[in-house]
C-alpha positions as CSV (number, residue, x, y, z in Angstrom):
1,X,0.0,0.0,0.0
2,X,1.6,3.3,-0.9
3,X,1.5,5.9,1.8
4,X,3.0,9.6,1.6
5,X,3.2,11.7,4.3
6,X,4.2,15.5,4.3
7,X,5.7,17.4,6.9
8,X,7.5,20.7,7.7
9,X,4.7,23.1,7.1
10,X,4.0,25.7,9.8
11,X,3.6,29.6,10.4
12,X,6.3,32.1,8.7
13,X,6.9,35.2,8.6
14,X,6.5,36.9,4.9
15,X,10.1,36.4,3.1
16,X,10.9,33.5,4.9
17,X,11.7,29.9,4.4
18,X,10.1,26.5,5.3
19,X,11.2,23.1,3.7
20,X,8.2,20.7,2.7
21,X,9.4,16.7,3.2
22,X,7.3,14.1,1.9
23,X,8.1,10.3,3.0
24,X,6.6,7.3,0.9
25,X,6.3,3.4,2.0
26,X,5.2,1.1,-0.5
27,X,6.8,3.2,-3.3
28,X,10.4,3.2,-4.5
29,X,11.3,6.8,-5.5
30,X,13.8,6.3,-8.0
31,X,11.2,4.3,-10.1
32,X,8.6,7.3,-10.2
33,X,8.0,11.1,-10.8
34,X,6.4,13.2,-7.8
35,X,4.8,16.5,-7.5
36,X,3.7,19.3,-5.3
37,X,0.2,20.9,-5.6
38,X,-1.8,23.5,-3.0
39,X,-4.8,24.3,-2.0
40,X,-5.9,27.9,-0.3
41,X,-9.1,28.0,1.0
42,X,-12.0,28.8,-1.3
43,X,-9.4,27.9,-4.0
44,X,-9.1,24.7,-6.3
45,X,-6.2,22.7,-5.8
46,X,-3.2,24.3,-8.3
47,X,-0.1,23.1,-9.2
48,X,3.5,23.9,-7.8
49,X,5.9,21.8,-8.5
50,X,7.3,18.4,-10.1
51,X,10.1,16.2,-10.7
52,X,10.6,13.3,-13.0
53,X,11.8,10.1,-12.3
54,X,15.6,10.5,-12.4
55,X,15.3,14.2,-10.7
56,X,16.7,14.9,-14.1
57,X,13.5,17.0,-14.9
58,X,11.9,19.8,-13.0
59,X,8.7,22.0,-13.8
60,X,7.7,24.6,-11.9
61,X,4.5,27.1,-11.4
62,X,5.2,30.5,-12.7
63,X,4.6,32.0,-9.3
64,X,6.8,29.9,-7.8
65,X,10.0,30.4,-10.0
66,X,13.3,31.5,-8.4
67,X,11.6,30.7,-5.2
68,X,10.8,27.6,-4.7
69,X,12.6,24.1,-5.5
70,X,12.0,20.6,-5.6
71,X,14.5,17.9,-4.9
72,X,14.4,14.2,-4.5
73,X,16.5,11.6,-2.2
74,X,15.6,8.2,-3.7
75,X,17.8,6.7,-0.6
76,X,15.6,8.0,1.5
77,X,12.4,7.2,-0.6
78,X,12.0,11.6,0.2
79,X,10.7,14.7,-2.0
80,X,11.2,17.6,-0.9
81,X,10.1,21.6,-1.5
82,X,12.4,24.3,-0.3
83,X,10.1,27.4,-0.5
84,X,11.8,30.6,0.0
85,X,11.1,34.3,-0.1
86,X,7.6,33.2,1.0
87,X,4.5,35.4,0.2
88,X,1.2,35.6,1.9
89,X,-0.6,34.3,-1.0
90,X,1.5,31.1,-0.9
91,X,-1.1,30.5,2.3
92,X,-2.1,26.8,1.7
93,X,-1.9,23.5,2.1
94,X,0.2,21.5,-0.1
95,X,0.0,18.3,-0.8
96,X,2.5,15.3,-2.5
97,X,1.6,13.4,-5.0
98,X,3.3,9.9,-6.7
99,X,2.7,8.9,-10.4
100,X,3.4,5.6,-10.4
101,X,4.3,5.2,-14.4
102,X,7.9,5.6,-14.8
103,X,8.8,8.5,-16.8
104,X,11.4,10.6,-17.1
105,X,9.8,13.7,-17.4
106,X,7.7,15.7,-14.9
107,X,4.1,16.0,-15.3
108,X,2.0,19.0,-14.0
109,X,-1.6,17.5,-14.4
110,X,-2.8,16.6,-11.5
111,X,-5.0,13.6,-13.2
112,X,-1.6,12.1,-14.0
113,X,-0.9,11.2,-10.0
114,X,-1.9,8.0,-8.4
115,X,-2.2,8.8,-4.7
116,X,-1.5,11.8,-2.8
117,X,-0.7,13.0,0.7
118,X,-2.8,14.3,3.4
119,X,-1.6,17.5,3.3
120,X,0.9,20.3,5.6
121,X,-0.8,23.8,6.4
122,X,2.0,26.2,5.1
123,X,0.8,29.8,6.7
124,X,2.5,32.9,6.1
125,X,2.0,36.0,7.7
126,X,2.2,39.6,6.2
């Protein structure tokens, strides 16, 4: 059974930093590409980030550009989301997501991902 779980979300100041982690068991990460979406309230759930298979391939949300950055430790089965020079309107909770057909390059529809995470309130403050 694949299970992800996010973590490091939390209350910052605007321009600050927070790193998202997202662990998977039943999943090896090396086989499959992985992405970050959001959702602020009242909102629909949007796209922020994704990595392909190898880590070879990146795609990112234009708001998000030069700020934020996905990574991947396939020892340690990890994705991760370094979010700097955080805004207010990156307010949300943002979720991980596993596509588990093997491809090398990164996929920003959400309707491409198999199972996804419960979620880490990310809350910044003006």
């Amino acid at each position: 059974q694949v299970q992800l779980v996010e973590s490091g979300g939390g209350l910052v100041q605007a321009g600050g930093s927070l790193r998202l982690s997202c662990a998977a068991s039943g999943v090896t990460f090396n086989t499959y590409r992985m992405g970050w979406f959001r959702q602020a309230p009242g909102k629909e759930r949007e796209f922020v980030a994704a990595i392909g298979r190898t880590g070879g391939h990146t795609l990112y949300a234009e708001f998000v550009k030069g700020r934020f950055t996905i990574s991947k430790d396939n020892a340690k089965n990890t994705v991760y989301l370094q979010m700097n020079t955080l805004k207010p309107e990156d307010t949300a909770v943002y979720y991980c997501a596993v596509d588990l057909r093997s491809t090398y390059y990164a996929t920003a529809y959400s309707g491409d991902y198999d199972y996804w995470g419960q979620g880490t309130q990310v809350t910044v403050s003006p």
